[in-house]
BAGURO-965514 format. One line per field, with one value per residue (C-alpha): x negated, y negated, z negated; residue number from 1. Coordinates in pm, 1 decimal. Example, Ala and Ser with C-alpha at 12.3 -4.5 7.8 and 13.67 -1.06 7.14 Angstrom:
<pts>
c1 <- c(-1230.0, -1367.0)
c2 <- c(450.0, 106.0)
c3 <- c(-780.0, -714.0)
seq <- c(1, 2)
</pts>
This chain:
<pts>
c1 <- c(-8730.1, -8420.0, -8381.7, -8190.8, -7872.5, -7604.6, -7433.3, -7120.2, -7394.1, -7586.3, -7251.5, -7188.9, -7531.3, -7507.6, -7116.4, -7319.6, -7572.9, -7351.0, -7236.4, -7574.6, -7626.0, -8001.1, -8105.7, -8193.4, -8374.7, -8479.3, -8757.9, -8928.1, -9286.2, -9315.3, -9211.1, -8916.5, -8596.4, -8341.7, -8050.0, -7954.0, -7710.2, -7464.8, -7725.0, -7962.4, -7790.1, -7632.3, -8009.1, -8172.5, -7917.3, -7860.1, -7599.5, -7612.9, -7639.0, -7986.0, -8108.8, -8312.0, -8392.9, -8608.7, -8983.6, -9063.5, -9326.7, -9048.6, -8910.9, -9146.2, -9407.1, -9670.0, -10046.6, -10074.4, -9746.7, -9832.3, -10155.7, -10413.4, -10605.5, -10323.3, -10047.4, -9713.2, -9563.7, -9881.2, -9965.0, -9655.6, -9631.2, -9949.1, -9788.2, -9819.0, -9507.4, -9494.5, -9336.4, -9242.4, -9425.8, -9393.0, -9371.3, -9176.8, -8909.7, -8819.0, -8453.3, -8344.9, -8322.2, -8660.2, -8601.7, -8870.4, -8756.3, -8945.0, -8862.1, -8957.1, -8972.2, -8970.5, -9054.4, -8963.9, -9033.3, -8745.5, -8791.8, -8591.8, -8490.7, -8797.3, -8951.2, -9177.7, -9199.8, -8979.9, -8960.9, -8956.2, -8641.1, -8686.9, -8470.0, -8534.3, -8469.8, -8424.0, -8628.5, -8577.8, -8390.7, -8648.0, -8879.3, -8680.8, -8653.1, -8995.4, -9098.3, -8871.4, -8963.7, -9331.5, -9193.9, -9007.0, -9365.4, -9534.1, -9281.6, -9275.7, -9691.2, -9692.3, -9440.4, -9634.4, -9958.2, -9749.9, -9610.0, -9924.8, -10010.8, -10387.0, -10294.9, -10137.3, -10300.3, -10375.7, -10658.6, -10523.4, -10419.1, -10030.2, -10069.8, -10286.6, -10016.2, -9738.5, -9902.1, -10041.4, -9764.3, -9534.8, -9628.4, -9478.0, -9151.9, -9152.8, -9089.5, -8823.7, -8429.6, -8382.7, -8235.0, -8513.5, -8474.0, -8767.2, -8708.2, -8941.4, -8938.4, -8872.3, -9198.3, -9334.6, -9301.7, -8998.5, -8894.6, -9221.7, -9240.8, -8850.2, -8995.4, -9325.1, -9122.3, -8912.2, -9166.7, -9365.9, -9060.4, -8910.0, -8645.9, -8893.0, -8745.5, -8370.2, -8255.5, -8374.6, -8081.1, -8134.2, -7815.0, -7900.2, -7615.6, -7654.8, -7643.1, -7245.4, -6880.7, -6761.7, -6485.9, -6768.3, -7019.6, -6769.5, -6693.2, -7044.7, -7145.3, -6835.8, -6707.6, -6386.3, -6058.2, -5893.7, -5636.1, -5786.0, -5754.6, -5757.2, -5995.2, -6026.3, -5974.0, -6153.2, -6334.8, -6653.8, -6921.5, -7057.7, -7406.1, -7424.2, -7290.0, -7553.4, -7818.2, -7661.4, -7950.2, -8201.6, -8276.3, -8008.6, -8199.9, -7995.1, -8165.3, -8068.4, -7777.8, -7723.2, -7497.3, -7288.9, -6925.6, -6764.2, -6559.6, -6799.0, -7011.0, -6715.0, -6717.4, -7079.7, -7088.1, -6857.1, -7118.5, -7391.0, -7231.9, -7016.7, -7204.7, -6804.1, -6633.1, -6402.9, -6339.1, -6230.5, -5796.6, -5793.0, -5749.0, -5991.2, -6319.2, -6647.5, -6963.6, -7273.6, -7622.6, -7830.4, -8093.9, -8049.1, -8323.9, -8227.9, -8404.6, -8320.6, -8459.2, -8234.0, -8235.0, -7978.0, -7984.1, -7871.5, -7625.6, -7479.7, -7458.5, -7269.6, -7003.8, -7164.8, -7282.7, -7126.5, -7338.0, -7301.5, -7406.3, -7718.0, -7834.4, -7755.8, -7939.1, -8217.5, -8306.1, -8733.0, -8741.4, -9027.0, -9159.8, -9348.8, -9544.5, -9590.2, -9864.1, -9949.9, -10019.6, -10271.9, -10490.1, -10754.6, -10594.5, -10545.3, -10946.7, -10801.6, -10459.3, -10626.7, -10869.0, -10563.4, -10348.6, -10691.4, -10683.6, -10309.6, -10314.7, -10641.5, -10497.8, -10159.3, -10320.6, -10591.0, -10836.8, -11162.4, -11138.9, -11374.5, -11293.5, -11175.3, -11386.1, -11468.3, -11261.3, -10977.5, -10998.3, -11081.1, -10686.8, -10503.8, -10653.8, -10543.1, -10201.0, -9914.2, -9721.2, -9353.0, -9296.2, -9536.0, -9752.7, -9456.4, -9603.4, -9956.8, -9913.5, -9730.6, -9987.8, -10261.5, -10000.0, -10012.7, -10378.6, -10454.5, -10238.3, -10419.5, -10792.1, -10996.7, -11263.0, -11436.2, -11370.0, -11063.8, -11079.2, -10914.6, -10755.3, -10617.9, -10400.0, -10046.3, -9917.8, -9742.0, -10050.8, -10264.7, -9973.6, -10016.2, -10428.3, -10379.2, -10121.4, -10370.0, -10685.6, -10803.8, -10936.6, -10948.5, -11333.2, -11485.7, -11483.5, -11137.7, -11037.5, -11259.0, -11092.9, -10752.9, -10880.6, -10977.9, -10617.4, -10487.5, -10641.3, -10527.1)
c2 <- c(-6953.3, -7120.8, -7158.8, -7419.1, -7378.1, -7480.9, -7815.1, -7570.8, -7352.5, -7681.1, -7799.9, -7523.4, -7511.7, -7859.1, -7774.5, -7477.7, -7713.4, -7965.5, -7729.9, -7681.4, -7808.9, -7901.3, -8191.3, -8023.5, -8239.7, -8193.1, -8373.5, -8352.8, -8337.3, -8701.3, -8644.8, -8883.8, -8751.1, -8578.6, -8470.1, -8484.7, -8277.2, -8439.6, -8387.2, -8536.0, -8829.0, -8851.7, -8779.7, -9090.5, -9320.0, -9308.3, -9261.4, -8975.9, -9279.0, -9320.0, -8981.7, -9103.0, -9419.2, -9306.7, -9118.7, -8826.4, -9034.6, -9343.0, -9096.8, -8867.6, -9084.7, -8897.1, -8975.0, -8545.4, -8562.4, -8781.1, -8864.6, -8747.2, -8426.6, -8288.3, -8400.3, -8077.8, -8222.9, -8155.6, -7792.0, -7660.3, -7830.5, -7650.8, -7318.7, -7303.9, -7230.3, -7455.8, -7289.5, -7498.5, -7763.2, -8075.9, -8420.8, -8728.7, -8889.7, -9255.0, -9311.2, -9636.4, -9902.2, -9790.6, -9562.7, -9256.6, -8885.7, -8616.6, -8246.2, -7968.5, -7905.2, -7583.1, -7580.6, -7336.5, -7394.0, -7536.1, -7320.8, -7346.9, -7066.0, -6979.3, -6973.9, -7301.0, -7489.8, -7808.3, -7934.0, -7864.0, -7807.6, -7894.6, -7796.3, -8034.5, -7981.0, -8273.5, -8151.3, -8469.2, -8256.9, -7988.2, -8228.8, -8477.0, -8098.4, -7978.3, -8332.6, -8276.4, -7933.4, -8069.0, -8309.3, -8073.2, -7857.9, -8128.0, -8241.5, -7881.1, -7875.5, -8201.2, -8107.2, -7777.2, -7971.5, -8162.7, -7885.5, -7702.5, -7656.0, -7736.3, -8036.4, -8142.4, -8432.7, -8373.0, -8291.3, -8380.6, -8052.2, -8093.9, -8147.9, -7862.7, -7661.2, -7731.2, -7662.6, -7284.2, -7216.4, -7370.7, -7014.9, -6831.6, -7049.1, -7056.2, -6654.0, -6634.1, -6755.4, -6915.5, -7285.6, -7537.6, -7847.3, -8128.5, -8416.4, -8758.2, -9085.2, -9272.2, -9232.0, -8949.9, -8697.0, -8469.7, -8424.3, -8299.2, -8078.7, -7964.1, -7920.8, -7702.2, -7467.1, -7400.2, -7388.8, -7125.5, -6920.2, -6602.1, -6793.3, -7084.9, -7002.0, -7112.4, -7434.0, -7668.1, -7944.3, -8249.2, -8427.7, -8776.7, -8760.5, -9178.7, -9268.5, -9160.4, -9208.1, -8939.5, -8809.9, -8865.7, -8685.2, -8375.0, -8358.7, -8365.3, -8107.0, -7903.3, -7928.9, -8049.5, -7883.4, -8114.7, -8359.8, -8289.1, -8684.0, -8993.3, -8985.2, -8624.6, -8518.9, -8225.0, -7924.1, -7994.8, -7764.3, -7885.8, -7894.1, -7563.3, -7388.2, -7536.6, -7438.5, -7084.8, -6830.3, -7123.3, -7398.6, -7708.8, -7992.2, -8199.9, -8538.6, -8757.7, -8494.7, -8702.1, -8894.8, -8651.6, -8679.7, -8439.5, -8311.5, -8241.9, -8079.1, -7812.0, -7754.0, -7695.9, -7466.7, -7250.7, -7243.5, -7138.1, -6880.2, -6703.7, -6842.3, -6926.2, -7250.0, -7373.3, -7671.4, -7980.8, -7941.8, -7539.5, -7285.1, -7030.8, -6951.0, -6966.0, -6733.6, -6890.6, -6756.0, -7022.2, -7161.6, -7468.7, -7727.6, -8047.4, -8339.5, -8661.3, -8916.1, -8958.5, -8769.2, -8512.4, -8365.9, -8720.2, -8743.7, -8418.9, -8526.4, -8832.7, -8616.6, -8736.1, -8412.5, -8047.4, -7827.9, -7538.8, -7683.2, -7765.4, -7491.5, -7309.5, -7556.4, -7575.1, -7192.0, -7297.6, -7679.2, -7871.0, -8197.5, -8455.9, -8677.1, -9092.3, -9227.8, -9432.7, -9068.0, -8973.2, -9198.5, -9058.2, -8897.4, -9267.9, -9184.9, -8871.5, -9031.5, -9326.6, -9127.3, -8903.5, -9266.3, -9364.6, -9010.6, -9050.5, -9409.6, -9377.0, -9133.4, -9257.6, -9654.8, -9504.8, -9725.3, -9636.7, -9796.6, -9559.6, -9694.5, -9954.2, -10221.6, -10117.6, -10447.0, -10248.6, -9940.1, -10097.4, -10287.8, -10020.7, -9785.8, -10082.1, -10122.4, -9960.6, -9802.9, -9872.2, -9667.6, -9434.5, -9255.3, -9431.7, -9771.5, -9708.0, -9506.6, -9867.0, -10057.6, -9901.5, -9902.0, -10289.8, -10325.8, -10146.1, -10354.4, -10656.6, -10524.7, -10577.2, -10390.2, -10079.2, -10128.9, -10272.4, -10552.3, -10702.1, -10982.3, -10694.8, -10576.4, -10692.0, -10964.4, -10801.7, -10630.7, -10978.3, -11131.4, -10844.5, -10919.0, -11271.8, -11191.3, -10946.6, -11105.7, -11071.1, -10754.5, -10832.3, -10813.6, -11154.6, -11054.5, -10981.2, -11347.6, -11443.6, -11358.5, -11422.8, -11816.3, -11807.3, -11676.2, -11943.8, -12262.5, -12168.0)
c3 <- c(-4299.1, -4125.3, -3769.1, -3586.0, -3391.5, -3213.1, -3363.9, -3510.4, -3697.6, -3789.3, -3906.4, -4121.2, -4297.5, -4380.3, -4538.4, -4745.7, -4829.0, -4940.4, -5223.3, -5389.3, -5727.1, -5620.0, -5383.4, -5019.4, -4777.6, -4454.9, -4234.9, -3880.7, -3756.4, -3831.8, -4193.7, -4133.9, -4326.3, -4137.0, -4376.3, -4707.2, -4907.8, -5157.4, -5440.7, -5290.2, -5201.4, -5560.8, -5712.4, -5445.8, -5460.7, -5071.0, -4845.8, -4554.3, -4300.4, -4458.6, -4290.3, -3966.8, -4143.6, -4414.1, -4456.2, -4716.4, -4807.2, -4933.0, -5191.6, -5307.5, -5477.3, -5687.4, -5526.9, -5521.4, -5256.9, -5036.7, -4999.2, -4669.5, -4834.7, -5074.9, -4952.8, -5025.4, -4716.5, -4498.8, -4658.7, -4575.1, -4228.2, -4228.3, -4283.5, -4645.6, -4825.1, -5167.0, -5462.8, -5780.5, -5726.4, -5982.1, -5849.2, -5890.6, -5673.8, -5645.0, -5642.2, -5457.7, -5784.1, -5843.4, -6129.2, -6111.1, -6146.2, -6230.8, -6034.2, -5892.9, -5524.5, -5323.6, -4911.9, -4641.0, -4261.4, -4012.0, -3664.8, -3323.6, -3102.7, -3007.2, -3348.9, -3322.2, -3604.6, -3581.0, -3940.5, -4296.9, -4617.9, -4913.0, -5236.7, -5513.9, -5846.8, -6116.4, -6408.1, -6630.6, -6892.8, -6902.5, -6960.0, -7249.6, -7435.0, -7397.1, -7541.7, -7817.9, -7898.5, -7901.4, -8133.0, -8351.4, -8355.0, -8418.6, -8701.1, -8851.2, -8876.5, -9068.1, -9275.1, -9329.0, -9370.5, -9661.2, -9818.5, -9878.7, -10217.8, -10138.8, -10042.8, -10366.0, -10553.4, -10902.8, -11157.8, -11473.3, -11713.2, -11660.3, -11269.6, -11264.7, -11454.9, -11262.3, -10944.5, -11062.1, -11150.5, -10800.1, -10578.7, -10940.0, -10948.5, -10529.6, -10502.8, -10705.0, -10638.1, -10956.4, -11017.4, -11057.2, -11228.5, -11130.9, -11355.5, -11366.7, -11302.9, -10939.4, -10708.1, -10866.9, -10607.0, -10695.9, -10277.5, -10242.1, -10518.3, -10377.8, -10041.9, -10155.5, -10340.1, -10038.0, -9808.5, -9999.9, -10069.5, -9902.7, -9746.7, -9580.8, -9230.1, -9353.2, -9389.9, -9641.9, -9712.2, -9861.1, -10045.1, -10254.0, -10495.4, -10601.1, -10262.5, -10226.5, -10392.0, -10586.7, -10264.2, -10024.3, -10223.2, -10261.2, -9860.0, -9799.8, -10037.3, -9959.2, -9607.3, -9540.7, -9320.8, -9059.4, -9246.9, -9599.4, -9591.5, -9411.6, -9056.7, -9142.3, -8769.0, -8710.3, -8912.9, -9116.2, -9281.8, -9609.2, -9709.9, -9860.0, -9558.8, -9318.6, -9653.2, -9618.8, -9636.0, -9760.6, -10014.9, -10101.5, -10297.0, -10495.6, -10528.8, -10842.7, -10963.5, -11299.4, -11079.6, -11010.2, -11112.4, -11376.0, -11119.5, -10855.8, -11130.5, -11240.0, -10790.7, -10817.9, -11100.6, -10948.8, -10610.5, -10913.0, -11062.8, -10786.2, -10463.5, -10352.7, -10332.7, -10061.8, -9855.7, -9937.8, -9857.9, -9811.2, -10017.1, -9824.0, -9954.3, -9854.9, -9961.7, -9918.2, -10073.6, -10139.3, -10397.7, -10592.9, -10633.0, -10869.8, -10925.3, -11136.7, -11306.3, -11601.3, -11961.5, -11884.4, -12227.6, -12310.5, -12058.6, -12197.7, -12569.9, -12414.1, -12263.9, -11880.0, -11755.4, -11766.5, -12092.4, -11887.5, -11543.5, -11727.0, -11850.6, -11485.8, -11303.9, -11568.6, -11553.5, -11455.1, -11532.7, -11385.1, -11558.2, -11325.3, -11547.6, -11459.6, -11294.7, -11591.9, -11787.0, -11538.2, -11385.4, -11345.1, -11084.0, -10888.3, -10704.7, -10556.3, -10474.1, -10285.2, -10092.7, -10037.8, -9846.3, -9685.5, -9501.1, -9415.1, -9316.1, -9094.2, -8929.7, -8875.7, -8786.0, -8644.5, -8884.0, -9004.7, -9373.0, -9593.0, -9965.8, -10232.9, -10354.9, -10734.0, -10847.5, -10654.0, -10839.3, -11206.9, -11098.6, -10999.5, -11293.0, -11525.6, -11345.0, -11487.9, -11193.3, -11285.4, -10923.7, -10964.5, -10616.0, -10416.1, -10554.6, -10511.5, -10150.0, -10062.1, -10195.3, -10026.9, -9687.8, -9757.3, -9805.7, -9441.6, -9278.2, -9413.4, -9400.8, -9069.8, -9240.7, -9361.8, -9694.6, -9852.3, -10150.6, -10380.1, -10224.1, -9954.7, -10220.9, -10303.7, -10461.7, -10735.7, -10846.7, -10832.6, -11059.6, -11340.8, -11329.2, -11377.7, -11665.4, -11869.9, -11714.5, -12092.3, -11977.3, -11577.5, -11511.0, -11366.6, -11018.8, -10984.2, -11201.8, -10969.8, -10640.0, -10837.0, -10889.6, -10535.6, -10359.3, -10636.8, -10563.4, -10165.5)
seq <- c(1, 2, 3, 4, 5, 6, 7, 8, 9, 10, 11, 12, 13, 14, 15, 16, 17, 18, 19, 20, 21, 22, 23, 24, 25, 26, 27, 28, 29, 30, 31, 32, 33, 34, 35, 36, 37, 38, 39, 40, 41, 42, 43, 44, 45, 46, 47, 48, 49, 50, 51, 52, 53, 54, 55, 56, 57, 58, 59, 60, 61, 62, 63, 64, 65, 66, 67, 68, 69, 70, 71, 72, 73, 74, 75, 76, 77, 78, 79, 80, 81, 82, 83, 84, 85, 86, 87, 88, 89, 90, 91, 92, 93, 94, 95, 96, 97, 98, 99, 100, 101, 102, 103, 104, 105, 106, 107, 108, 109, 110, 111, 112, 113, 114, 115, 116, 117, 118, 119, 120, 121, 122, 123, 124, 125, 126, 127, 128, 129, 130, 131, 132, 133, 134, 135, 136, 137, 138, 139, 140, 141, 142, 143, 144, 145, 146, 147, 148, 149, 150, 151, 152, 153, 154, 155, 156, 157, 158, 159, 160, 161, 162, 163, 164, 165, 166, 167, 168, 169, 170, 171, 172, 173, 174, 175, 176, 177, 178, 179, 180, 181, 182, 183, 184, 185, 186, 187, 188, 189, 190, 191, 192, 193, 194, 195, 196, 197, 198, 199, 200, 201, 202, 203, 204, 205, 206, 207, 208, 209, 210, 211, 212, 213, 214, 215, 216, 217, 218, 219, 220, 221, 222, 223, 224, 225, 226, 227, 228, 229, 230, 231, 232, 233, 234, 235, 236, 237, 238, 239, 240, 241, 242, 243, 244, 245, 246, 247, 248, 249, 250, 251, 252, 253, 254, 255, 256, 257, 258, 259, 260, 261, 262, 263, 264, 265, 266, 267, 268, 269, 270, 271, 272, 273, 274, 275, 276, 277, 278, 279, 280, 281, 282, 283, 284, 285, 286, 287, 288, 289, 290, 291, 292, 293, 294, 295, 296, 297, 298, 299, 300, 301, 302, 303, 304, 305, 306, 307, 308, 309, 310, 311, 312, 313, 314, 315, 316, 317, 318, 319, 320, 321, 322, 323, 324, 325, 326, 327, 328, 329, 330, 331, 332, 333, 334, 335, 336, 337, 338, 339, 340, 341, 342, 343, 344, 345, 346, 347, 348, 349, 350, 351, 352, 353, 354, 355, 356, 357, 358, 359, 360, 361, 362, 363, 364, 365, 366, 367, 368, 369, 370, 371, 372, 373, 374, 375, 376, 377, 378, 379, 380, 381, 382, 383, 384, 385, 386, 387, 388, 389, 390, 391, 392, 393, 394, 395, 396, 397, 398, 399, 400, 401, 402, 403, 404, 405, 406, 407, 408, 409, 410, 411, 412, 413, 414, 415, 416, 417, 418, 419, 420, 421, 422)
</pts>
């Protein structure tokens, strides 16, 4: 509760005010602004000339502030102090700002009530990081939803192998070694066994081994020290210090360079390595999770990749068989992309036509579940329906039914003739 002076006192308080981190404003009876302290004025956009000139009501903005039956302003000129309470202010370019306000009463000498402080606190940043920790939740349940087993398409025998045996491989620290083709789910696979392992609360790190030059690849695996080379200017971890204590997965590793590969096998087999341009080394524990789509065996005879960095990395080697080699897990698949893309497009599309699934079973998949989850990604986009047909699908799939429409069935010639003569 703060009383009202002489002009010296009133002089001071408004110095002490001034050096608040928080907006303070003060108003009269008639709710017309009085003072404002730098912060405030910073936070509104106005000047201190604009004290006498403008209302509470011109700033604060939210219909709960200002409005006849729950109006802050009028509960606490009713005697009610206000504690925390969230609103929005309108600075002066329009621009709205979310914070929290706190009231006390403004008395004279004789302890009547004359007016009303305010300390206003922008909460915008409390509120852009409790969005993105929503978001991060949010991000962290998918991926969990993902990652489950149970949710892992696949009825054919070798699916059904692989993912018995997933929890086995998951608990241990062992090297894994997924090979298949493109777009047959090896990051997932990668991303199950770390989430169902002991060490699912550490990092997992991702490094795509095609997608950078040989010196690139090695600073990004490794770290470099400040001046290790050109535009080196500062420090920088590697990607198996920020894995330390969790999973690295090494996406498309046949790409690797020789000399990278003698690095990493020194990370495998002594869990040391060191920076790119020092000498000091760094102990990291972390498990190794490689994936490729090339014949490393081959690549080995050829003189292309290390013998001894595959057998470390190959200590539980994981096989992902081609679409093509089990179809009749493409009904479970698709029902598995309607779910997902209903969801995410918020669609209600319940099937396939039967022409639909007689093409895709007959379709060859040269990019395996990638191809057919953006296939079926196409086909909502272009169905207005409950039930997606053939002409829905893409055109690359219509161009292989016309080629073998030997064994096409008469519908789907049908529907290609149609999308033809147009």
């Amino acid at each position: 509760m703060a009383e009202m002076g002489s002009s010296s006192r009133s002089n001071g308080a408004e110095i002490i005010l001034d050096c608040i981190s928080d907006g303070v404003i003060t108003i009269d009876l008639q709710k017309r602004v009085t003072f404002l302290n730098r912060a405030m004025q910073k936070m509104l956009g106005y000047n201190v000339d604009a004290a006498g000139t403008l209302l509470a009501c011109d700033v604060l903005i939210q219909s709960n502030i200002c409005s006849t039956k729950e109006c802050v302003l009028e509960r606490a000129l009713q005697g009610e102090r206000v504690s925390n309470f969230e609103a929005v202010v309108r600075r002066r370019d329009g621009v709205h700002i979310p914070v929290s306000i706190n009231t006390d009463f403004l008395l004279d000498k004789e302890g009547k009530l004359i007016g009303l402080i305010e300390v206003i606190r922008d909460i915008s940043l409390v509120r852009e990081l409790s969005a993105r920790v929503e978001e991060v939740s949010e991000l962290k349940h998918r991926l969990g939803e993902q990652t489950k087993l149970d949710n892992m398409v696949g009825r054919c025998p070798r699916m059904q192998d692989i993912m018995a045996k997933l929890p086995i491989i998951a608990a241990s620290k062992s090297s894994v070694l997924i090979t298949g083709e493109s777009g047959t789910g090896k990051e997932l696979i990668a991303c199950a066994l770390h989430a169902h392992s002991p060490r699912k609360h550490a990092p997992f790190v991702v490094v795509n081994c095609s997608s950078l030059s040989e010196g690139i690849l090695e600073s990004e695996i490794f770290g470099h020290v400040k001046g290790a080379f050109t535009n080196a200017y500062f420090d920088k971890p590697g990607r198996f210090e920020i894995a330390n204590g969790g999973t690295i997965f090494l996406d498309e590793i046949g790409e690797m360079s020789v000399a990278t590969q003698v690095k990493l096998l020194g990370v495998l087999e002594r869990g040391q390595f060191e920076r790119v341009g020092s000498n000091d080394t760094v102990t990291v524990d972390v498990r190794v999770v490689a994936a490729t789509n090339r014949n490393l065996e081959e690549a080995v005879q050829q003189g292309r990749f290390r013998e001894d960095l595959y057998f470390r990395i190959r200590v539980i080697p994981v096989v992902l068989p081609p679409l093509r080699e089990r179809t009749g897990d493409i009904p479970l698949l698709v029902n598995h992309f309607l779910e997902k893309f209903n969801r995410e497009m918020g669609k209600h599309i319940v099937s396939l036509s039967p022409q639909c699934l007689t093409a895709l079973s007959q379709y060859p998949f040269p990019g395996n579940i990638r191809e057919l989850q953006n296939m079926i990604e196409h086909a909502f986009v272009c169905c207005e329906e409950d039930t997606i047909q053939f002409e829905h699908l893409p055109a690359d799939l219509h161009r292989y039914c016309w080629e073998h429409r030997e064994w096409t069935d008469s519908e789907s010639l049908e529907a290609l003739e149609r999308q033809a003569i147009c």
